[in-house]
C-alpha positions as CSV (number, residue, x, y, z in Angstrom):
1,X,-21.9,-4.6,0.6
2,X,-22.3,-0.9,1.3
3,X,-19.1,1.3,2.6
4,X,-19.3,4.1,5.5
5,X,-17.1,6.9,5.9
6,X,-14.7,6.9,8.9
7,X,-15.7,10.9,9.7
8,X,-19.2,10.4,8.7
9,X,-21.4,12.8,11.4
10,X,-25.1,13.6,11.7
11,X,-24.3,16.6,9.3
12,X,-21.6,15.0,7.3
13,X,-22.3,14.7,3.5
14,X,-21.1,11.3,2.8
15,X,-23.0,9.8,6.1
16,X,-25.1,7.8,3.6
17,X,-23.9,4.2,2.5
18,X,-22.3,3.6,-0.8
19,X,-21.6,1.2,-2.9
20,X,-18.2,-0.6,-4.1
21,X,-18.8,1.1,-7.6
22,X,-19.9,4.6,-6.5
23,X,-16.4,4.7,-4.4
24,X,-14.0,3.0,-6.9
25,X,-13.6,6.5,-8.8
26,X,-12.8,8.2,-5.7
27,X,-10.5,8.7,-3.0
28,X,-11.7,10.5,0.3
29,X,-14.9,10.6,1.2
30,X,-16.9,14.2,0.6
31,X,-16.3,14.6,4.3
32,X,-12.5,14.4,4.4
33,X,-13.0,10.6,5.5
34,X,-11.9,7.2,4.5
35,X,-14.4,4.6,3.4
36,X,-14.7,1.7,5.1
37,X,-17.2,-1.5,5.0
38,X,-20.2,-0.9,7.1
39,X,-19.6,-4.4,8.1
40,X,-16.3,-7.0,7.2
41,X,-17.2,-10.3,5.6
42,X,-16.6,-13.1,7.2
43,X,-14.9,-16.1,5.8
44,X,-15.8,-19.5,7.0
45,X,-13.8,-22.6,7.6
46,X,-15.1,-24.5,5.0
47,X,-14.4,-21.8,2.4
48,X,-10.9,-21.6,3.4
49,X,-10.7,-25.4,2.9
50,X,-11.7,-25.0,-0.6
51,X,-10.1,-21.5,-1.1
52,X,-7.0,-24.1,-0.8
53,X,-6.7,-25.6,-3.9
54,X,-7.3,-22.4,-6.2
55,X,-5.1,-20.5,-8.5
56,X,-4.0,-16.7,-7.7
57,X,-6.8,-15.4,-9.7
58,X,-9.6,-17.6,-8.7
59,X,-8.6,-16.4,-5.3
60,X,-8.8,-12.9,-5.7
61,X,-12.1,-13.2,-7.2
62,X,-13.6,-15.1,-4.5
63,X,-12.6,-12.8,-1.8
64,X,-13.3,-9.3,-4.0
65,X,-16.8,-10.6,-4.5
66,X,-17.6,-10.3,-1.1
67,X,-16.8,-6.2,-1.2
68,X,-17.5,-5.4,-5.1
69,X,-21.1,-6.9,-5.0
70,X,-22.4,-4.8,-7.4
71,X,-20.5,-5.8,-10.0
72,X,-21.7,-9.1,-11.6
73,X,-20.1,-12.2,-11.1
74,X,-18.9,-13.0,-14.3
75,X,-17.3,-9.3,-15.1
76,X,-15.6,-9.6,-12.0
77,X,-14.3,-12.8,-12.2
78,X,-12.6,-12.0,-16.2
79,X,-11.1,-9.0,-14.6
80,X,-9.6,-11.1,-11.9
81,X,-8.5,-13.9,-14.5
82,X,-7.3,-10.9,-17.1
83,X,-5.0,-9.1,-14.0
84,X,-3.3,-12.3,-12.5
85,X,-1.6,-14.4,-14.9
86,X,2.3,-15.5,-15.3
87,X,2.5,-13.2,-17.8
88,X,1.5,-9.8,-16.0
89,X,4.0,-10.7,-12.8
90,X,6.7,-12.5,-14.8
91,X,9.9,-11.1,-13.0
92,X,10.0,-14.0,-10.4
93,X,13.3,-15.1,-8.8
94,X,15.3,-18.2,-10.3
95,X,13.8,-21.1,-9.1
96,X,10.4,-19.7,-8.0
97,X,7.1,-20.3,-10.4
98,X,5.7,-17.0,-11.9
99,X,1.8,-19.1,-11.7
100,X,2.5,-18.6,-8.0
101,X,1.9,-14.8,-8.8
102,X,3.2,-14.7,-4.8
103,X,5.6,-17.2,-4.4
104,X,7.2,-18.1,-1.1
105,X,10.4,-18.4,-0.2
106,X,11.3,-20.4,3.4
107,X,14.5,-18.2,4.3
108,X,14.8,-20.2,8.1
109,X,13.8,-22.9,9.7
110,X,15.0,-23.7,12.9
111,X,14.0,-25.0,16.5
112,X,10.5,-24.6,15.5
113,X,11.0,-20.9,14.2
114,X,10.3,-20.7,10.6
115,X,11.3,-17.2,8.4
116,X,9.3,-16.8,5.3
117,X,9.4,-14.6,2.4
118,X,6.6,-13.7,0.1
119,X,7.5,-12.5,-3.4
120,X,5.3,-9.5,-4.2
121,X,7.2,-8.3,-6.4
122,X,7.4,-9.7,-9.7
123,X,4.6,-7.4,-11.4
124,X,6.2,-4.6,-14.2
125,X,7.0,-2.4,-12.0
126,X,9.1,-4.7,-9.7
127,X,6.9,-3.8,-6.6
128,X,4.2,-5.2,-4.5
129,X,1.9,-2.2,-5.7
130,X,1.8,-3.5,-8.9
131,X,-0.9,-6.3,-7.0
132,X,-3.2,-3.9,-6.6
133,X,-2.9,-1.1,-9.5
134,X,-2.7,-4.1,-12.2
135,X,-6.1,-4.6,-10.5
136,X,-6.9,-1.1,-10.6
137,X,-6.3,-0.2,-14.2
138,X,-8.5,-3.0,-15.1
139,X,-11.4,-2.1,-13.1
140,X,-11.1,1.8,-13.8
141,X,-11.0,0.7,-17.6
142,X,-14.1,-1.8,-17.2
143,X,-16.8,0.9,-15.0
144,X,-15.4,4.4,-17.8
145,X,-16.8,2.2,-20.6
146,X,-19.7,1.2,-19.2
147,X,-20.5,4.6,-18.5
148,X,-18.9,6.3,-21.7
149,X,-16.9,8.2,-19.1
150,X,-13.4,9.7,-18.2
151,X,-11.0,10.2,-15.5
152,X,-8.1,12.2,-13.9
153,X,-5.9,10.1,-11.2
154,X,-4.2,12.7,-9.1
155,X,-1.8,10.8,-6.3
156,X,1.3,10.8,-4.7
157,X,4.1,8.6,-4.5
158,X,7.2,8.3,-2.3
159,X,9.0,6.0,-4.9
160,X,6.5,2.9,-6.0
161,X,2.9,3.5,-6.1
162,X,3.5,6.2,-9.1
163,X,5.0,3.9,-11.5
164,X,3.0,1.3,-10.4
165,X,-0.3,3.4,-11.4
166,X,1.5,4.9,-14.4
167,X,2.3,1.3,-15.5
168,X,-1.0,-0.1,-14.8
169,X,-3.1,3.1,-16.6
170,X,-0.9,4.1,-19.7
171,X,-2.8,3.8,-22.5
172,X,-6.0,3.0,-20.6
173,X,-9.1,4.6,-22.6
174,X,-10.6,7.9,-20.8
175,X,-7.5,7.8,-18.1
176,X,-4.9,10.3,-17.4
177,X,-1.9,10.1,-14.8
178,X,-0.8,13.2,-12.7
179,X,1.5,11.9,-10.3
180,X,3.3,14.1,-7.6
181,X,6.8,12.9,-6.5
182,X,9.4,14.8,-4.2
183,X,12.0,16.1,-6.0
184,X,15.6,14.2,-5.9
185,X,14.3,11.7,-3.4
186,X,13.4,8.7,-4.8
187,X,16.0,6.5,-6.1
188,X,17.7,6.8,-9.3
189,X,15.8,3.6,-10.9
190,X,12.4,4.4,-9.3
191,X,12.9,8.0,-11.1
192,X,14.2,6.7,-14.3
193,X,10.5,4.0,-14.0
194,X,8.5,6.9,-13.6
195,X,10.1,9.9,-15.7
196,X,10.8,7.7,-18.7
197,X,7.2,7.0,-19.7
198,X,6.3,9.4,-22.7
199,X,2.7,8.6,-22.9
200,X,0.7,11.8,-23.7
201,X,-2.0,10.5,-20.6
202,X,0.9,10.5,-17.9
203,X,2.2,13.6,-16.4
204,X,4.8,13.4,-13.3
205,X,5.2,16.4,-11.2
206,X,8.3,16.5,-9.2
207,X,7.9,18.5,-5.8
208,X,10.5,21.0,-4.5
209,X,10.0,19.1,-0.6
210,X,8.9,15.5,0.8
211,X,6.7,13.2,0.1
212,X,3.9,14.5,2.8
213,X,3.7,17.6,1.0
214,X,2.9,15.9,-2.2
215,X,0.2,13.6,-0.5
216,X,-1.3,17.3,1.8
217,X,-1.7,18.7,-1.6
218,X,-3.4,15.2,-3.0
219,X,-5.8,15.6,0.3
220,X,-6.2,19.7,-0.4
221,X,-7.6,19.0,-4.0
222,X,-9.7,15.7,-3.0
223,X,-11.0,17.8,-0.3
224,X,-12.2,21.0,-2.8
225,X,-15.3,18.9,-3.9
226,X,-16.5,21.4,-6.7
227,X,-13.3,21.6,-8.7
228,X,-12.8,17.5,-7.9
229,X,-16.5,17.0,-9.7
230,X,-15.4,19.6,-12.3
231,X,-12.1,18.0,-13.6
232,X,-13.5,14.3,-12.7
233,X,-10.5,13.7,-10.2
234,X,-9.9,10.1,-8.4
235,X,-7.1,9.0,-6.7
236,X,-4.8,5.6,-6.5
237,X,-3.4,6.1,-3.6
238,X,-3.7,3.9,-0.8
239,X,-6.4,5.4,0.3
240,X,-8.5,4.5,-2.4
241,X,-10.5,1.0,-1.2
242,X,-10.3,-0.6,-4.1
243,X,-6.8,-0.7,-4.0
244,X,-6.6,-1.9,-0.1
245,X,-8.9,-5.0,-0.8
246,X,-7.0,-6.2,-3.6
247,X,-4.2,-5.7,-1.0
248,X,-6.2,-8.2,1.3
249,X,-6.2,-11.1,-1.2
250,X,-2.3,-11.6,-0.9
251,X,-2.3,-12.5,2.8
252,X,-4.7,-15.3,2.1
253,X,-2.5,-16.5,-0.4
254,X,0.4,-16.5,2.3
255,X,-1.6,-17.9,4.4
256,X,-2.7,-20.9,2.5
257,X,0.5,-21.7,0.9
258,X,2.1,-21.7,4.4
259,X,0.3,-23.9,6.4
260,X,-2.0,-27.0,6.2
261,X,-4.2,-26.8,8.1
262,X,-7.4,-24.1,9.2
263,X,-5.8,-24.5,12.8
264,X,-2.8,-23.1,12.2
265,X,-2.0,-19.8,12.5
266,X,0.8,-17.7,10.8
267,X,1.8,-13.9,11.6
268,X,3.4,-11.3,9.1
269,X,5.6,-8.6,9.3
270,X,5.3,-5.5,6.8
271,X,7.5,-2.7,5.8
272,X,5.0,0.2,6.3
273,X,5.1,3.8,5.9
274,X,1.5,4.9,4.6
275,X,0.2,2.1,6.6
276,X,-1.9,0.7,3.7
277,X,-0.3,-2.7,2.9
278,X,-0.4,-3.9,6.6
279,X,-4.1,-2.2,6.9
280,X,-5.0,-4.3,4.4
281,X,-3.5,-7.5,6.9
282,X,-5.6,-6.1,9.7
283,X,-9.1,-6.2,7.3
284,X,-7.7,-9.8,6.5
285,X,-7.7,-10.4,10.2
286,X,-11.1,-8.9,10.9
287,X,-12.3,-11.4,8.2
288,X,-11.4,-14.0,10.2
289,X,-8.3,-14.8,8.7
290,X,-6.4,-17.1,11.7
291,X,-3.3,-14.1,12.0
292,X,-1.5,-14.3,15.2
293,X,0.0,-11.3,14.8
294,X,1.1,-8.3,12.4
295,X,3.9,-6.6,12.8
296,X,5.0,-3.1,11.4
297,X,8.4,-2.6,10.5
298,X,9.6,0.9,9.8
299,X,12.6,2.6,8.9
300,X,13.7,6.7,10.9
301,X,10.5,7.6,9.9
302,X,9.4,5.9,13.1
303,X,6.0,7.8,13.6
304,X,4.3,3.9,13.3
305,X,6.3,2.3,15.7
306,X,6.2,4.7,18.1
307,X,2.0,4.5,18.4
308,X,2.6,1.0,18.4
309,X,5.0,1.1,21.2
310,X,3.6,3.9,23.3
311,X,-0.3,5.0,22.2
312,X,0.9,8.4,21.1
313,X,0.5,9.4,17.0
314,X,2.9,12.3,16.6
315,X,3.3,13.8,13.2
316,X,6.7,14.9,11.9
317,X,7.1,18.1,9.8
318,X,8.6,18.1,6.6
319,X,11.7,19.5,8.1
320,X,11.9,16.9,10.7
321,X,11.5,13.9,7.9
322,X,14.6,11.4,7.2
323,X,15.3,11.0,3.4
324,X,16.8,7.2,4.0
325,X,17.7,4.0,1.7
326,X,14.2,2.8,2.0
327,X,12.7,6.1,0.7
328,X,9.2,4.8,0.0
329,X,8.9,4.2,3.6
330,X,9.9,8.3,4.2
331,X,6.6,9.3,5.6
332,X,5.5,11.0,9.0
333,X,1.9,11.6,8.2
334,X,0.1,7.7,7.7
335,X,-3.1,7.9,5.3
336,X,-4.3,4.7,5.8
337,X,-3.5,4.2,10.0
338,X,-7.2,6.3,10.0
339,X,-8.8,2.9,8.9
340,X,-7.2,1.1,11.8
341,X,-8.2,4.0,14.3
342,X,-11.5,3.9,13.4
343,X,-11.5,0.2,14.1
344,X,-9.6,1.0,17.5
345,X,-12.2,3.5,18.8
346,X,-15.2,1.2,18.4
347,X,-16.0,2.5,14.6
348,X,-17.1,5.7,16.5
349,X,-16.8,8.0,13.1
350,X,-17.6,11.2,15.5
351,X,-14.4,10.4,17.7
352,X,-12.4,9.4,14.7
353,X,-13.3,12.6,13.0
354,X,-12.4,14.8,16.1
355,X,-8.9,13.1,16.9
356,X,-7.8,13.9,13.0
357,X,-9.1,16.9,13.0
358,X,-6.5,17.1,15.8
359,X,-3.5,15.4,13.9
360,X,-4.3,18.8,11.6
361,X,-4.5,21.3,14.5
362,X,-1.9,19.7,16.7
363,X,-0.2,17.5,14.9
364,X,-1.3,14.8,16.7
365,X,-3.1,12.6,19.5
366,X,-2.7,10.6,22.3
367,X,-4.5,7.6,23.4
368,X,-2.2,6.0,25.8
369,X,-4.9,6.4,28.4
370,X,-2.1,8.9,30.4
371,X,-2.7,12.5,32.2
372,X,-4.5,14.4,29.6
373,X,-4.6,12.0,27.1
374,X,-7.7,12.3,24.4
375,X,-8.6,8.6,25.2
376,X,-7.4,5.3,26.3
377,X,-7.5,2.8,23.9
378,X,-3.9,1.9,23.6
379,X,-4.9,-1.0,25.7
380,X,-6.7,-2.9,23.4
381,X,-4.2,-2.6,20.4
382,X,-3.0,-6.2,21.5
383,X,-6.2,-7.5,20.8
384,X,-5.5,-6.7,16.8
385,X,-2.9,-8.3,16.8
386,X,0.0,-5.2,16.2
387,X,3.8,-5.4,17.4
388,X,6.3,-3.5,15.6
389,X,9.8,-2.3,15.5
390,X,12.1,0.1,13.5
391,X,15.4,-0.3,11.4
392,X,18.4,2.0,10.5
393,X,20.2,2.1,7.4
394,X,23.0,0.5,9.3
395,X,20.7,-2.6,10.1
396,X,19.7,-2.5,6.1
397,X,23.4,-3.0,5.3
398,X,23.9,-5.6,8.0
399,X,20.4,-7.9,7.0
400,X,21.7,-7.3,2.9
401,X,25.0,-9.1,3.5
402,X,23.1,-11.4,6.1
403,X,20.3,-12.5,3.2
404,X,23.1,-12.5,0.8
405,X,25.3,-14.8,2.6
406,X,23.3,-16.9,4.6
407,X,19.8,-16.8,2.0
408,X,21.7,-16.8,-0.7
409,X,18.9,-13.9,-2.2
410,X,19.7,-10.3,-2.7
411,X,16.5,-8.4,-0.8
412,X,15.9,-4.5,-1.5
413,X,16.1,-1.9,1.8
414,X,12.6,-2.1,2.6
415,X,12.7,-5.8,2.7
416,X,15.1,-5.4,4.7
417,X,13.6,-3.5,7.0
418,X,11.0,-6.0,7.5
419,X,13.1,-9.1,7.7
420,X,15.3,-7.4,10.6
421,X,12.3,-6.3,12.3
422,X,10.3,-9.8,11.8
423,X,13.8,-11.9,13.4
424,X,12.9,-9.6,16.6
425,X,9.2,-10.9,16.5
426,X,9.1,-14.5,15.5
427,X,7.4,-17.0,17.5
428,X,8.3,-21.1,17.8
429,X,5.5,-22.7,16.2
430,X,4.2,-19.6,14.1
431,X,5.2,-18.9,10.6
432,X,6.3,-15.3,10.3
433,X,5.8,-14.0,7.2
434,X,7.8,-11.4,5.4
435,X,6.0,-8.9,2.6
436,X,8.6,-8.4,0.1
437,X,8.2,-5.2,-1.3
438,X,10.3,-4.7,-4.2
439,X,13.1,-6.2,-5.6
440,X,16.6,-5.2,-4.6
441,X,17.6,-3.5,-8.6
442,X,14.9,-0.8,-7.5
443,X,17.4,0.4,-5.1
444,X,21.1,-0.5,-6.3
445,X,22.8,2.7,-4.8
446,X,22.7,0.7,-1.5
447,X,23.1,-2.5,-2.6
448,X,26.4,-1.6,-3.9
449,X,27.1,-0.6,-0.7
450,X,26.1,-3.4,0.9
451,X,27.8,-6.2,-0.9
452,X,29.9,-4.8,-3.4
453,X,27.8,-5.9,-6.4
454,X,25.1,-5.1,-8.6
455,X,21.7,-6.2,-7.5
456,X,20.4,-8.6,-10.7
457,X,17.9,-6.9,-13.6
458,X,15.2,-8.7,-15.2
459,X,15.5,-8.6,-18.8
460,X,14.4,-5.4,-20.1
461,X,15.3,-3.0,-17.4
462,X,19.3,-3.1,-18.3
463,X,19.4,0.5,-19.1
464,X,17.0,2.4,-17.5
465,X,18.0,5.1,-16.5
466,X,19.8,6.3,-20.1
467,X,16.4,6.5,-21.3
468,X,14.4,10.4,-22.2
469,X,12.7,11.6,-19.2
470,X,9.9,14.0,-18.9
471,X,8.1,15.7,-16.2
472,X,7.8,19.4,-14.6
473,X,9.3,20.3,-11.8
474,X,6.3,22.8,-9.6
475,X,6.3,23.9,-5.5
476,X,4.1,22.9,-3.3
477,X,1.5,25.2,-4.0
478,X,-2.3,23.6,-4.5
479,X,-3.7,27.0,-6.1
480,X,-0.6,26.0,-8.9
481,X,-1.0,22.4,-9.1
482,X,-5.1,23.3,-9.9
483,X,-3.9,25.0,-12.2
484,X,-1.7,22.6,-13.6
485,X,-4.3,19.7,-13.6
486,X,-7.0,21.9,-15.2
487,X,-4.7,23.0,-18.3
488,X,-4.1,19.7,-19.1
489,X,-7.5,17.6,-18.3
490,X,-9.7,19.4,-21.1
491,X,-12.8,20.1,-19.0
């Protein structure tokens, strides 16, 4: 399997393939591109027969083999047995089996219209990133020893991915963490996750603004190639591969475990702000996957939905970003929605290249097909499957009390986001799936508000947010966070 970039051009420097190895370090492409499979595996119907009766991690490694081909076999299947276990994604719901790694959860079924929640959150961090970074860690770990080699993750986080990657690389040999975060925005328990850690190879930078100026200045440094080589910077972000495909191995798991049969088909709905979870459903689809249809499901930060609704991708500034109740979803600029346009335009990386370049001049393009629009393809976004909607924090509140009273589960913002968006999609006959993103103690402020009570802790979180924390607080400068970063990698 070799991987393309999205931008690459006749004159671009990473317009030569690569492999799954040379790109796992790495975020962006030398060009300023995303890499992407030259060509998607196909799964076939007698695989997913057999795919049926496998655990989690047998799973994972049967579907990563078809990307990571260069590692061998046998490494990749330990890694795969070493990340999933009961142990690693313990935090599972009364009643549901942590050996399910994803459990589902049928929250309606009624006239042929069935409402189905996916546990993804049960990993350390109490978020569905934890899927993919456990993942991560190990395979960062596995390809810096073979190669006596070190590393300097610089990312961004709106709430989860940064404790999710701090969690998955503390204490990992030859890795250190610098993780941006905008200042006073996440929630109190996702701060207290990230800021508590006191490992000397984590360092969490809290930004004075949102979090797409923390994920510009991610871009900036990927983008300044001599001083990324220098200080051996990568990037878990969603826009790092690796972590998509691990993504991709979750909605075969909902698949399977929600249906019988190879004809059936099932669609899912995803809270999405970086567009990376549900991108990962749309390389699931293009496998072959039998999807009916995904459905995005944002929060104010509607920037998704209206593309989805109308062709138009129309970047917000900073100033004109909500800070909401589901704050990881408090994003205007999507990283990952440059896989899916590549996809949309016929995997033209020339056209894809010139309608970012611009999102950066004019902070945005249009390809309704309208009076002076850059192109037309709007049309055929039905034939991938997307639908979406939005949700306010008034329709949070009211789908809490809803899944508390009528569930009988308590189901964090962004969760609820989806589930109100997915009861405006479902079909009779088709399973629609929910993503659960994170469980609902992540997020108490609102679910105090909601229902009057505390959402419940897993055993060991109780007090949190009493503990030490540590981090710097910098503005979003790049020529200071360079700085930063090269006073504190040793290079």
């Amino acid at each position: 399997m070799q991987y393309v970039s999205t931008r690459a051009t006749s004159a671009s420097a990473s317009r030569n393939p690569e492999t799954f190895s040379t790109i796992l370090l790495g975020g962006l492409a030398p060009d300023g591109g995303l890499f992407m499979p030259a060509t998607y595996p196909q799964v076939t119907n007698d695989e997913l027969t057999a795919w049926r009766k496998l655990s989690y991690a047998e799973l994972a490694y049967e579907i990563l083999r078809k990307f990571a081909t260069d590692i061998p076999d046998a490494d990749l299947k330990a890694l795969t047995a070493k990340t999933y276990t009961p142990e690693v994604y313990r935090n599972a719901r009364e009643g549901e089996s942590a050996a399910d790694i994803t459990p589902l959860r049928t929250l309606e079924d009624e006239n042929g219209r069935k409402l189905i929640l996916q546990a993804l959150s049960n990993g350390p961090t109490l978020a569905f990133k934890d899927m993919a970074m456990q993942l991560l860690g190990n395979l960062f770990e596995y390809a810096l020893a073979k190669n006596d080699d070190e590393l300097n993750i610089f990312g961004a986080t709106s709430g989860d991915t940064g404790s999710a990657a701090e969690y998955a690389m503390r204490g990992k040999r030859g890795v250190r963490v610098f993780m941006l975060s905008p200042n006073e925005k996440m929630s109190a328990f996702q701060t207290a996750q990230m800021f508590s850690l006191q490992d000397p190879n984590i360092f969490n930078i809290a930004v004075e603004g949102v979090f797409d100026d923390c994920q510009d200045m991610v871009k900036a440094v990927s983008n300044d190639l001599s001083f990324k080589a220098r200080h051996k910077i990568g990037t878990v972000n969603s826009i790092n591969w690796a972590r998509v495909v691990a993504q991709v191995v979750y909605y075969f798991r909902g698949y399977l475990a929600a249906t019988t049969g190879n004809e059936q088909k099932v669609s899912f709905t995803v809270p999405s702000g970086n567009f990376g979870n549900i991108c990962a459903g749309h390389i699931a689809r293009m496998m072959g996957l039998p999807i009916h249809k995904l459905v995005v499901a944002t929060n104010e930060n509607d920037v998704l939905d209206e593309f989805f609704r109308t062709g138009v991708y129309r970047v917000r500034k900073s100033a004109e970003t909500y800070h909401t109740s589901s704050p990881s979803m408090d994003i205007s600029k999507a990283s990952n929605f440059e896989r899916f346009v590549y996809d949309l335009v016929g995997q033209d990386s020339e056209r894809t290249a010139a309608l970012f370049r611009k999102v950066d001049t004019h902070g945005g393009f249009d390809l309704s097909g309208g009076p002076g629009s850059d192109g037309d393809e709007f049309a055929r976004v039905g034939e991938y499957g997307f639908a979406s909607g939005k949700s306010t924090h008034a329709d949070r509140l009211d789908t809490i009390r809803m899944a508390f009273d009528d569930y009988g589960i308590t189901v964090d913002t962004h969760t609820a986001d989806g589930i109100k968006v997915a009861r405006e999609h479902i079909e009779a006959g088709v399973p629609m799936i929910v993503l659960e993103t994170a469980l609902a103690a992540k997020f108490n402020e609102t679910i105090l508000e909601a229902i009057g009570v505390d959402a419940e802790r897993p055993a060991g979180f109780e007090d949190l947010e009493l503990l030490p924390q540590k981090f710097v607080l910098m503005r979003p400068n790049v020529d200071e966070m360079k700085t930063f970063i090269a006073a504190h990698t040793g290079l």
